[in-house]
N, C-alpha and C positions, 0 to 999 in steps of 0.2 A: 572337654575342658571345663573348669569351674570358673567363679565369678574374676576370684583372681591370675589365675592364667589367662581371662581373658581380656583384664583390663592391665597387664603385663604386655602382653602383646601388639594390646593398642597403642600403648604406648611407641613401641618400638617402630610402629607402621609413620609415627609423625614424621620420622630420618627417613623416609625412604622418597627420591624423588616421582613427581608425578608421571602415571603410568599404567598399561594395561599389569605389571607385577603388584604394585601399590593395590590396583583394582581387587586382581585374585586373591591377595591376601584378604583386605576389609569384608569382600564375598565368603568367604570360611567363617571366618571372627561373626559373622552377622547372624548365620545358620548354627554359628556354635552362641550365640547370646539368645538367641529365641527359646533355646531347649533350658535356659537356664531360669528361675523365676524373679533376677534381676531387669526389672522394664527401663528404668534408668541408663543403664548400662548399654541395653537392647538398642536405646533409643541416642546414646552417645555415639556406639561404631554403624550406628544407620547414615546418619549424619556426616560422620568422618567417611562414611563409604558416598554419600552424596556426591559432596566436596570431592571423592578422588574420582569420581563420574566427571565433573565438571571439568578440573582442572587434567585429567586425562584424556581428553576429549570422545568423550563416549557417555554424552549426555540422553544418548538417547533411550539409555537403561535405569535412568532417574526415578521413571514415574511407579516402576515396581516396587523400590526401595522408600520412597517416598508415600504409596498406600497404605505399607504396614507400617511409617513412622506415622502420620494420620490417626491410623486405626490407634493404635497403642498411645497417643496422645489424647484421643476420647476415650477409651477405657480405663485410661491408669490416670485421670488428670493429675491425683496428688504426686505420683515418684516421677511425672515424667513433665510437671508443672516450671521444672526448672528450666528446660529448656523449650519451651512454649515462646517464646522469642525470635531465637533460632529456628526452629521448625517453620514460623509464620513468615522468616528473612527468606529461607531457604523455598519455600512455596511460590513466592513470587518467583525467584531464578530459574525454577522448577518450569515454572508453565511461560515464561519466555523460550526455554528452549524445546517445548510443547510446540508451540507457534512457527520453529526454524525448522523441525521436524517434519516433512510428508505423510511417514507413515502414520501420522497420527490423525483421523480423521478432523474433518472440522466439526463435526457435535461433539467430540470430545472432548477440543479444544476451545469451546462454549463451556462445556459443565466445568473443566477444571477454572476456567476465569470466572463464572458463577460462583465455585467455590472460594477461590481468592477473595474473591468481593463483599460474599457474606459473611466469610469469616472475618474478615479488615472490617467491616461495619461493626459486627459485635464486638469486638475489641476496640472500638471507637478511633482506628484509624483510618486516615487520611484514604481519600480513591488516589491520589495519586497516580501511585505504581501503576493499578488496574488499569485506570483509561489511558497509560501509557502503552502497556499491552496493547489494549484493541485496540489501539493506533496502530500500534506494528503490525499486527492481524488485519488490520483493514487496508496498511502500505502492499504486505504482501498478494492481497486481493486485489488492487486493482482499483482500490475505491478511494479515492484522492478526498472527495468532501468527507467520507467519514473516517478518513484520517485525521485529516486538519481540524475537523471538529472535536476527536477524542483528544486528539496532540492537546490544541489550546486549552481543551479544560485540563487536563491535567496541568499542563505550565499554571495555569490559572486556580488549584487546587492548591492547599496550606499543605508546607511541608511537616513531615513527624520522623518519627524515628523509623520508617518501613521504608521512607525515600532512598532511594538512589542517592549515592554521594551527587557533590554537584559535579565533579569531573564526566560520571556516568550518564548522569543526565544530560547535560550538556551534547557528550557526543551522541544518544539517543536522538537530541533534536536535530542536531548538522546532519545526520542522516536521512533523516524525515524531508526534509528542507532538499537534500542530493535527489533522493526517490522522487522528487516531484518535481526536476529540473533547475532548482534553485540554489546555483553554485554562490551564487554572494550571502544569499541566504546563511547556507549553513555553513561558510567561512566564520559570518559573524558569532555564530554560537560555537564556532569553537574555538577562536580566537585565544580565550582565556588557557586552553589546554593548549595551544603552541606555543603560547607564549608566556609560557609554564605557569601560570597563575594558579592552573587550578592542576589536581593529582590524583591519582589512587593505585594501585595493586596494576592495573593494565592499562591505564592513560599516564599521559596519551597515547601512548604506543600504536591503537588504535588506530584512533584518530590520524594520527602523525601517517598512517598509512592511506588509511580514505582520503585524507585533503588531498595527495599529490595532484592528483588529476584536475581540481576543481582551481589548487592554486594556478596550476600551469592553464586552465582554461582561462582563469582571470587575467594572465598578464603578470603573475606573481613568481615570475622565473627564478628569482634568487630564493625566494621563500619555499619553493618547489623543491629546491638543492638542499635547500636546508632537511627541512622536513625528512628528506630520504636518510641525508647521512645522523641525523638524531635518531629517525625510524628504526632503520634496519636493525641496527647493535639494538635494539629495546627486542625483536619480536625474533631475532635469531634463535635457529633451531630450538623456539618454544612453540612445542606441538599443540597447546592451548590457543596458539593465533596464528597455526598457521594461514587461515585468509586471509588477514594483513601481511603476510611475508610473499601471496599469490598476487596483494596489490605492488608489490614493492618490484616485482619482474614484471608486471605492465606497463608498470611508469619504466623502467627498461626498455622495454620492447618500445615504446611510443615515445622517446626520447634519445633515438639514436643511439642508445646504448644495449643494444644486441649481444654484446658479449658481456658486457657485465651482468645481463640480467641468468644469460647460462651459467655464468662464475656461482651466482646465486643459485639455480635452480641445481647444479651439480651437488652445492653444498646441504641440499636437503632432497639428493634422489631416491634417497629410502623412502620417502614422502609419496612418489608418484607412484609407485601400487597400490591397488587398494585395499586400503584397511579399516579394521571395526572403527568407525568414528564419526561423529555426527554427518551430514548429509549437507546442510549449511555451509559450515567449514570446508568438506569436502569441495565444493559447488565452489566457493570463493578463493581457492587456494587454487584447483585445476583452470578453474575461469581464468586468472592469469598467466598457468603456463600456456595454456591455448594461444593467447594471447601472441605471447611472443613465438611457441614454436612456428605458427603463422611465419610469422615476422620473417626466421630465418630459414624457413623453407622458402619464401618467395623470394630471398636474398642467393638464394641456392645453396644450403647449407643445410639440407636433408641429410645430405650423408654422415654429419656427426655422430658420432654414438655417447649416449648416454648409459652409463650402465651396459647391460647385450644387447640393447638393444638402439639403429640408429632414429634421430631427432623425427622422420619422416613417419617411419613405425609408430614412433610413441605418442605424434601428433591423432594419429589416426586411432588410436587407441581410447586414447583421451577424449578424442569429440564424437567418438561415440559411445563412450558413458555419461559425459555430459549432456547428452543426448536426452540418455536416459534417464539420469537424474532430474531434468529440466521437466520431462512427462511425468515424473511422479508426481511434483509439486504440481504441474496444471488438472491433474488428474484427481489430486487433493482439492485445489481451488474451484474446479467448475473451471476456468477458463488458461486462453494461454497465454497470459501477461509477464506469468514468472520466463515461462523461454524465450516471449521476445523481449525480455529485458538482457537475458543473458546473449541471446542472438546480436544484439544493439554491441555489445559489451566487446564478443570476439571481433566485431567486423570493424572495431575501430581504428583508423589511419593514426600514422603518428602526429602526434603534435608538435612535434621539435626535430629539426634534421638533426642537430647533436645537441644537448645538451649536457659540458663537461662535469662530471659527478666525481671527480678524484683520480687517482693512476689510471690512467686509460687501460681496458682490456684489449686485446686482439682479437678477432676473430682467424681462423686459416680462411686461407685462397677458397672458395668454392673450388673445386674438382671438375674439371669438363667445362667449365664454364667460360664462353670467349665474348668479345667484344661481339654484338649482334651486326649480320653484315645484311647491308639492304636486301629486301629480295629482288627477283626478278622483275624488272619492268620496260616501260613500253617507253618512243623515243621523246616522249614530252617527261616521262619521270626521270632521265637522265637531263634533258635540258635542264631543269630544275635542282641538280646537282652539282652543277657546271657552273651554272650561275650562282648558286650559295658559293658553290669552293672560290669563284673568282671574287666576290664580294668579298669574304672572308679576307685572300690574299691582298686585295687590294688595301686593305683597313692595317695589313699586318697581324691580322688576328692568330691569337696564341691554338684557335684550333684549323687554319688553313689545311696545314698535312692531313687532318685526319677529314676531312672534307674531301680533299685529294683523294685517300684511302677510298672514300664512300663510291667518289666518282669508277676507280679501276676496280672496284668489286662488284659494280652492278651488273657484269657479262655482256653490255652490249655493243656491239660495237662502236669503238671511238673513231670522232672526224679526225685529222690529224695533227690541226692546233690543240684538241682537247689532250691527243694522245702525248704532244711536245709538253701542255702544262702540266701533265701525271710526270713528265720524268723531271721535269722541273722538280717539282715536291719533291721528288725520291731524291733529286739531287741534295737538295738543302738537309734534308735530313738526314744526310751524312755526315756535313761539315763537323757537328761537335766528337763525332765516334770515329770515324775516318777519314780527315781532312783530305788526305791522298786520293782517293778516289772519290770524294765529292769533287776535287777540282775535274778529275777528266770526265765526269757524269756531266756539270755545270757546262765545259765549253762545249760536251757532246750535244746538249740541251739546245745551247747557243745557235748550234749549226742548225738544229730540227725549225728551232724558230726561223733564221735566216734564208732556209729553205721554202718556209711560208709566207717570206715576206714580213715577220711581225718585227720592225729594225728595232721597237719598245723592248719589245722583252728578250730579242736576241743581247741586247745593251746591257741590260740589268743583269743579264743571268752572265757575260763577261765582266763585269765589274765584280757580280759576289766571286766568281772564279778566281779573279785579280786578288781579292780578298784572301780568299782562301789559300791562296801559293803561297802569299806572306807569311799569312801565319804558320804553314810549314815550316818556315827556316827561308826560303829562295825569297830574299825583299830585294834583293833587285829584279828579279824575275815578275814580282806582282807588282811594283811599282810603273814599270817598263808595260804590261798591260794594261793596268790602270789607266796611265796616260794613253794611250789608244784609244782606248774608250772614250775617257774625256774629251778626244779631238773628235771621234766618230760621231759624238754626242750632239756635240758645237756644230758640228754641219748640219745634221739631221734638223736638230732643234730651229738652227738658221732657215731649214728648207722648209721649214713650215710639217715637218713627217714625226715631232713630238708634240706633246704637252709639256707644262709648265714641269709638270707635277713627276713626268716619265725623265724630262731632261734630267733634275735634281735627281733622280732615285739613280740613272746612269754614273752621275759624277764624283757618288758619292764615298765612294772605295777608297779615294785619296788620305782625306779626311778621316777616314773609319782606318787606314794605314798606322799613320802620325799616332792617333790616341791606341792600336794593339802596341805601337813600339813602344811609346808610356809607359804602357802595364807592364813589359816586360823587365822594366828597371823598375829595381828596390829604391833607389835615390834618381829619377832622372836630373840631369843639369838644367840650371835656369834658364837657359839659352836656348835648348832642346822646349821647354816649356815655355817659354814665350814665342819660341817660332810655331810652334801648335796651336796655340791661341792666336796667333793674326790669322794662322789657318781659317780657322771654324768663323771669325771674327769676320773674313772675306767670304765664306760659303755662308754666313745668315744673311751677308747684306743682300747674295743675290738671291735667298731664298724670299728676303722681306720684298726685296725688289720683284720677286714674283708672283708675291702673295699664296706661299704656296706653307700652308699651317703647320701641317706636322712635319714637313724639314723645318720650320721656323724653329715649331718644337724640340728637335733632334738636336739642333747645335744647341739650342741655348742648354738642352742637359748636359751636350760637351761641355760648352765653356765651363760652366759650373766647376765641373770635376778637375779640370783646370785650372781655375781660379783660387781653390784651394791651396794647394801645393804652392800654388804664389803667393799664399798671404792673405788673399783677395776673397776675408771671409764677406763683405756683406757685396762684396760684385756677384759672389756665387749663391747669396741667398738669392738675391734679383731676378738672375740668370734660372734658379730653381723654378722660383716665383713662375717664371714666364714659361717655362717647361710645361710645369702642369697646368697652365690656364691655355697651352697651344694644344695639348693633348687630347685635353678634355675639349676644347671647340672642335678638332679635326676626328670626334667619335673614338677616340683611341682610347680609355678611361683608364686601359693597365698599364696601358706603359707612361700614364701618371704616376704610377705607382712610384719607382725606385727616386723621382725627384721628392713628390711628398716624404718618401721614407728617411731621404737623405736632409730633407728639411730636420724633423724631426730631429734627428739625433741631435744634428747642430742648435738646434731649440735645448735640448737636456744638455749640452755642452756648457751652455750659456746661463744654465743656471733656469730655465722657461719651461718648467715641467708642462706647465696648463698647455704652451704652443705645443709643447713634443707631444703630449698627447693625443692634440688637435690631430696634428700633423699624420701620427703613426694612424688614428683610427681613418681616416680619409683616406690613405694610402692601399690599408684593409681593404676598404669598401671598393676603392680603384681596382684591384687585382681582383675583388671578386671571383675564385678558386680558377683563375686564370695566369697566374703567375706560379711558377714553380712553387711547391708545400714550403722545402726549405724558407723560402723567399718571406711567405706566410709567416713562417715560424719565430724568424727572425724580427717580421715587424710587431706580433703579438709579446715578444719578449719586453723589444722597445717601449709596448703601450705598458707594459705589468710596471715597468721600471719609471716611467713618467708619471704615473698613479702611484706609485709608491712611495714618489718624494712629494705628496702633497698632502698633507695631515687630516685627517681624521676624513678620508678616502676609504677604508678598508673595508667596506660593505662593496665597495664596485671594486677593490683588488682583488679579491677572491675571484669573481665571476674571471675578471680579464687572467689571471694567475690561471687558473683550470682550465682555459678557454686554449691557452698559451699550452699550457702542458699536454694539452688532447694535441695539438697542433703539432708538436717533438715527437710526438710517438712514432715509435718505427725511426726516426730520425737522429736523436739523439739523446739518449739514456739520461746521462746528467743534467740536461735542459728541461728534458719532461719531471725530472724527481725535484730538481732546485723551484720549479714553480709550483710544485704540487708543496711542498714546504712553504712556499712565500704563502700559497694561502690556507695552509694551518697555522700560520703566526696570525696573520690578518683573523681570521679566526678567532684565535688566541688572546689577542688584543681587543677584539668586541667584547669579547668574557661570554665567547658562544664556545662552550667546553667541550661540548658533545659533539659539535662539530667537527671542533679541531681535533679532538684526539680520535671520530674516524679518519679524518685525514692523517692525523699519524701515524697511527695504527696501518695502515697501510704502507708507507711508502719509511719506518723509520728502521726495517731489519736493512736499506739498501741506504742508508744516513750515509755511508762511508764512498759512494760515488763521486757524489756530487761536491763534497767539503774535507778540509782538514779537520785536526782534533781537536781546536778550541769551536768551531761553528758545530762539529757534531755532538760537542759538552753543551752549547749555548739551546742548542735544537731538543737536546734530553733533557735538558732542566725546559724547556719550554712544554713541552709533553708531559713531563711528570705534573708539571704543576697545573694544565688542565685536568689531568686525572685525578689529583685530588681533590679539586672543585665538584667530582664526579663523584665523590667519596671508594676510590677505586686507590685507596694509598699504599695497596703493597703493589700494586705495580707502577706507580706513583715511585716508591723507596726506589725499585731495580731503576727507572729512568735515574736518577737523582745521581747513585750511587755509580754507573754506570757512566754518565757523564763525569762525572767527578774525578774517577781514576783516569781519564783519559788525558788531565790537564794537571795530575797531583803532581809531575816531574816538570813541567812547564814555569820557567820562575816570573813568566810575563801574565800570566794569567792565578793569579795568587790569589786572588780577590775571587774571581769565579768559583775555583776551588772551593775556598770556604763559603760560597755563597751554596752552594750544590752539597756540602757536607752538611750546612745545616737545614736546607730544605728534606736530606734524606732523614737526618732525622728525625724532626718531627712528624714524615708521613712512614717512619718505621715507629715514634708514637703513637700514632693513630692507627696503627694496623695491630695493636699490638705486640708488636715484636721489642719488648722493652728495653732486654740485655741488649741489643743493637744498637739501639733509640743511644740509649747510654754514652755507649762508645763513640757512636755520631756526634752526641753532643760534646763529649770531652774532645774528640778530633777538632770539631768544627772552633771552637773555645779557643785551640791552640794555635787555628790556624789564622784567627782572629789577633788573638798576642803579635803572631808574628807580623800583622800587619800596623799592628799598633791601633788598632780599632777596639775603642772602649764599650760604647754600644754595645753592638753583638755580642763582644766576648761574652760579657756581662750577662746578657739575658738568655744564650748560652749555655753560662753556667748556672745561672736560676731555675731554667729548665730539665739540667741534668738533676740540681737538689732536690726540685718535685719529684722525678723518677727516683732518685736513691729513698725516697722518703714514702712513697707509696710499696716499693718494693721488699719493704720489710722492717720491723721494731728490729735492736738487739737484742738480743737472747737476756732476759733481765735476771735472771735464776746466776747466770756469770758474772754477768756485766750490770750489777744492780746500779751505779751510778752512770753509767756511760748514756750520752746523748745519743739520741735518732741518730743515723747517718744522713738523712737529707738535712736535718735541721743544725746539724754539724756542718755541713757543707755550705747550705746560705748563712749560719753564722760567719764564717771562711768570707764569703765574696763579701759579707756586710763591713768585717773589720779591714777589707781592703779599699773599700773606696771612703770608709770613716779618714783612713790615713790620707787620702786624697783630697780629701775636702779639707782637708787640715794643710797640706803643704801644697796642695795645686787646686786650688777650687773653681768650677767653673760650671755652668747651667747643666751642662752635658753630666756631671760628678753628680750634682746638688740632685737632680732628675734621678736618675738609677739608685741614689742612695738613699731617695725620699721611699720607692718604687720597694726597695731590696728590705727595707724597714717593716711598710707594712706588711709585706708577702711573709714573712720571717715570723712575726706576731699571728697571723692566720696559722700558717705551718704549725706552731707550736700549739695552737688551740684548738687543730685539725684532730677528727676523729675517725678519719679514714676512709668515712661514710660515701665521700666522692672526688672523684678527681677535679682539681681545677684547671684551664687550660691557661697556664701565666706561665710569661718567661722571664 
């Protein structure tokens, strides 16, 4: 090849994205510039083959390319003098990734930071960079003081033109700062790069990846969220980071998100082979699958397959290269600091049981996998079983049955009251799936007790029986037992053969009667409703009379629900009130639950968001994952909605919004998508872009669930217009445009319409897609008219004149006199609101015409040179 075919072809290698092809070409071009005796040239595709080392991640074939750019820059100083800059920019990058390097020994990595140094002296710059370096060099050793001693001079060193931007430096120090245990530390130096102040080519993207952990160590849980969902979309399938994408499925795996972090690691399992590419990056991309495959092999989810191969396989594959990679680097160092860094790294617990990060993933069922049943033991480990199971029952605790469970699995033989309370359990835990035979198990139960003599619990287990007939259908038949019971009760209790606490639990079927027949009318009668309320109204008095808590508690949640339907909203706050304070004193904390929860609403009923809040997050804490999920789900909605009517809350809507949608999954589809939208508005509304469009980005191809066609127009324009904040405006225009048609036959939503036509246009301006832009804006103009909206229309059509006006002169060889067409066109809007200010004048006219006057003056003294953004 000659000089010019081969700076022909250089050319063409800039289009080509980065990559081992990028690589192999620059590799020819470079072998074909040396034979030529252009040194210039030699020394431009050495450089460009640098760069495609770097940014293809196969920096570790630099330092060959980078000898003979050296050499040839001391031999040729004059042809090769122009790029003496570059060469000295690039020599620093050079022996940074010297330093991440193994194979490279450490006198090696001494001469080439010698060399850096003395060449930065003669050229009278800054140590900066340098003692940046052996900082790093000295982090990866092992040697903490002559770390912090190179760090600080450097920070302490005048910056020049060889420094690091500040975004780079920055995250070089937060790291230095992590390396040495000091999470507040290097929060503080990177601060400025999350909280976008500072920038460059690959920050924060970085960064936005190493903080996860350090924010969630701090306490900074929402900042945690954040960070991932800006992260991720920055370092996605860019092979240049991948060990920020290795960090971004650790914080997965250590944040209860297990399957989101597989959704990730699926999306880049080309990645887990190995391939030619630094050792560094390698090290820090696999250090986080490790990480999580852990995670769900201990979960029992070996058996997934990734690729051919499944999770368990690939785990084992994996740690033992990082094995090996870890013995390079200490084999390099003299010691083994670098593996038990990484050893620290796999073996770490999570930090978060969940933390919601957006659409919840699923993981599948483990396979094989069952609830663990005790082993076998001796008769003190069964006493011990017997006694939790009865404790449990006695509290009404939501895990008595599986207590129960624990007791009939242990194989050993049961006494015969233990053996009557195992059918007890199996009883009750038929009522909701087989009423039918819960009843005949219940009085079966009954008899096993009465045979023992326990008249307690032979009583109980005929009342729930009584119970349970009713609610079949037969209420004469559970009524007619009930009362049985009741009289059996009254004797007992009179003979001194109950407790307070066993009489009330006997009696209580009646009562529990009255309110299933309630429920079973859509309107009951008032008369039916106030005879059930002196009901409960006579069983608290003799609960209070007996001092017995949680039946105190029990009725007053009746009354309550009672009291409603009558009218009797603040008798049934009272009545709630006193529910969850009998609850909570008689140790029951969940079955506070559904009075707190019932508070609540009626708090947002009333207009008391702050109470309903109160209310709903107490409620939370009561159930404590001991009330059905549903249950859960339901009260997390409650708090998203009580947070959401109270202003300038939207930093804590989100968390409760995601927290609420993690809660729906599996449950209910459009509950989980509607909260995953509330907080990409919330989102939205901070003017955190990047956030909200990953959360839209995810959940807006399933927009049509959860809403009609004006909220999934309102939700498109709410996304588009994140994304062009992003500067992302052709996919910004498809939102816009896409919402808009969804509402353009809608005559109620007219205003939307054109609000969404003219946002599409101007981000099909900005993208430039002109002829469209165009159209949008004469659409959006019209649909402006038809509103009678002077504004808009107006600026509108100012906006469409600039585009007729950059889009082309007329042909002046035809058309020797004829005006611009843009400048024809805002003459057009100028002589129309002249005519308005003359027969209807007003601020709103006088404004746009003052506006349209000088834009028109400009225009016409415009010389094409640049666009201006006026409308």
């Amino acid at each position: 090849m000659n000089v010019a075919e081969i700076r022909d072809a250089l050319r063409q290698t800039y289009a080509l994205p980065s990559g081992h092809q990028k690589v192999e070409r620059l590799e020819l071009l470079a072998t074909a510039a040396k034979a030529v005796e252009d040194r210039s040239l030699e020394a431009e595709v050495l450089l460009t083959l640098v760069q495609a080392y770097e940014y293809g991640a196969e920096r570790d074939r630099m330092p060959v390319a980078f000898g003979r750019l050296l050499q040839i820059h001391d031999d040729f100083p004059a042809e090769v003098g122009a790029f003496s800059h570059r060469i000295h920019w690039q020599l620093k990058w050079m022996s940074y990734y010297l330093v991440l390097n193994p194979a490279v020994p450490l006198a090696t990595i001494h001469r080439w930071l010698d060399e850096l140094q003395n060449r930065y002296r003669q050229r009278g710059h800054s140590p900066r960079p340098v003692l940046d370096l052996r900082s790093l060099l000295a982090q990866h050793l092992g040697d903490d003081e002559a770390a912090a001693a190179a760090m600080e001079s450097s920070i302490s060193a005048p910056r020049d033109q060889m420094a690091d931007c500040d975004a780079c430096e920055g995250s070089g120090w937060g790291t230095w700062r992590v390396t040495a245990g000091d999470d507040a530390g290097a929060l503080d130096y990177w601060t400025p790069l999350i909280d976008g102040e500072l920038s460059c080519a690959e920050e924060p993207h970085r960064v936005l990846a190493k903080a996860l952990l350090p924010l969630l160590r701090t306490g900074r849980t929402e900042d945690a969220r954040s960070a991932f969902l800006r992260g991720y979309s920055l370092v996605r399938h860019n092979v240049s980071l991948r060990e920020s994408v290795g960090y971004h499925i650790e914080f997965c795996a250590l944040t209860g998100n297990e399957a989101r972090g597989l959704e990730i690691l699926n999306e880049h399992a080309s990645w887990i082979m190995k391939q030619h590419e630094d050792v560094s990056q390698r090290v820090g991309f696999v250090g986080g699958v490790v990480v999580l495959l852990r995670r769900l092999v201990m979960l029992g989810h070996g058996g997934i397959r990734i690729g051919d191969l499944t999770l368990e396989t690939t785990l084992a594959r994996l740690e033992q290269e990082i094995s090996e990679l870890c013995a390079r680097y200490d084999a390099r160092n003299g010691s083994s600091v670098f593996s038990e860094r990484v050893a620290k790294r796999l073996a770490q617990e999570p930090l978060a049981d969940r933390l919601p990060l957006g659409v919840p993933a699923t993981l599948p069922q483990p396979a094989g996998r069952a609830v663990p049943i005790p082993p076998k033991g001796t008769d003190s480990r069964l006493d011990d079983l017997v006694a939790e199971a009865r404790r449990l029952s006695e509290t009404r605790h939501p895990h008595a049955e599986r207590a129960w469970e624990r007791v009939a699995a242990s194989e050993l033989p049961l006494p015969g009251i233990v053996v009557a309370e195992v059918e007890y359990a199996k009883a009750l835990s038929l009522v909701d799936s087989d009423p039918g035979a819960a009843y005949d198990a219940l009085l079966a139960a009954a008899e096993s007790f009465d045979r023992l003599a326990d008249t307690a619990k032979g009583l109980e287990a005929r009342g729930a029986a009584a119970l349970t007939r009713f609610q079949t259908g037969d209420q004469t038949g559970g009524e007619a037992l009930a009362e049985s019971v009741t009289a059996q009760a009254e004797s007992a209790y009179a003979a001194g053969e109950l407790t307070s606490a066993e009489y009330l639990t006997a009696r209580r079927a009646g009562p529990l009667m009255a309110m299933t027949a309630l429920a079973q009318q859509e309107n009951p009668a008032e008369a039916e409703l106030k005879a059930t309320h002196a009901l409960l109204e006579a069983e608290l008095a003799v609960a209070v009379e007996l001092a017995v808590t949680e039946r105190m508690a029990m009725y007053h949640d009746l009354l309550a629900r009672v009291s409603l339907p009558l009218g009797d909203a603040d008798g049934a706050r009272a009545h709630l009130r006193a529910a969850v304070t009998g609850y909570l004193e008689a140790g029951q904390p969940w079955r506070a639950t559904n009075p707190a929860s019932l508070l609540g609403e009626l708090a947002l009923g009333s207009d008391d968001p702050q109470a309903a809040e109160e209310f709903a997050s107490k409620a939370i804490t009561y159930g404590a994952d001991l009330v059905p999920h549903g249950q859960t789900a339901q009260l997390s909605s409650l708090l998203v909605e009580a947070i959401s009517r109270q202003p300038g809350r939207e930093r804590d809507l989100v968390g409760a919004a995601l927290t609420a949608a993690a809660r729906w999954d599996g449950l209910s589809e459009p509950d989980t998508l509607h909260n995953t939208f509330t907080a990409a508005r919330a989102y939205h509304r901070l003017e955190r872009h990047a956030e909200a469009a990953a959360l839209f980005e995810d959940v807006i191809p399933r927009v049509e669930i959860p809403y009609d066609a004006p909220v999934i127009a309102m939700t498109r324009g709410q996304y588009g217009a994140s994304l062009g904040q992003l500067g992302r405006h052709r996919e910004a225009a498809e939102q816009f445009l896409q919402g808009a048609e969804l509402v353009q036959n809608d005559a109620d939503q007219r205003a939307m319409h054109a609000e969404l036509a003219w946002s599409a246009a101007e981000a099909l301006q900005y993208s430039g897609q002109t002829t469209e832009a165009l159209a949008a804006y004469q659409r959006a103009a019209a649909l402006w008219t038809e509103l009678g909206q002077l504004t808009p229309r107006i600026r509108c059509l100012r906006s469409a004149a600039w585009l007729l006006h950059y889009m082309g002169e007329p042909d002046s060889e035809e058309h020797p006199d004829a005006e611009r067409p843009g400048v024809a066109e805002m003459r057009a809007v100028l002589t129309e609101l002249e005519e308005l200010a003359e027969h209807s004048p007003s601020e709103e006219v006088l404004a746009e015409l003052t506006e349209t006057q000088q834009q028109l003056e400009r225009m016409i003294t415009d010389s094409f040179d640049e666009y201006d953004d006026v409308d």
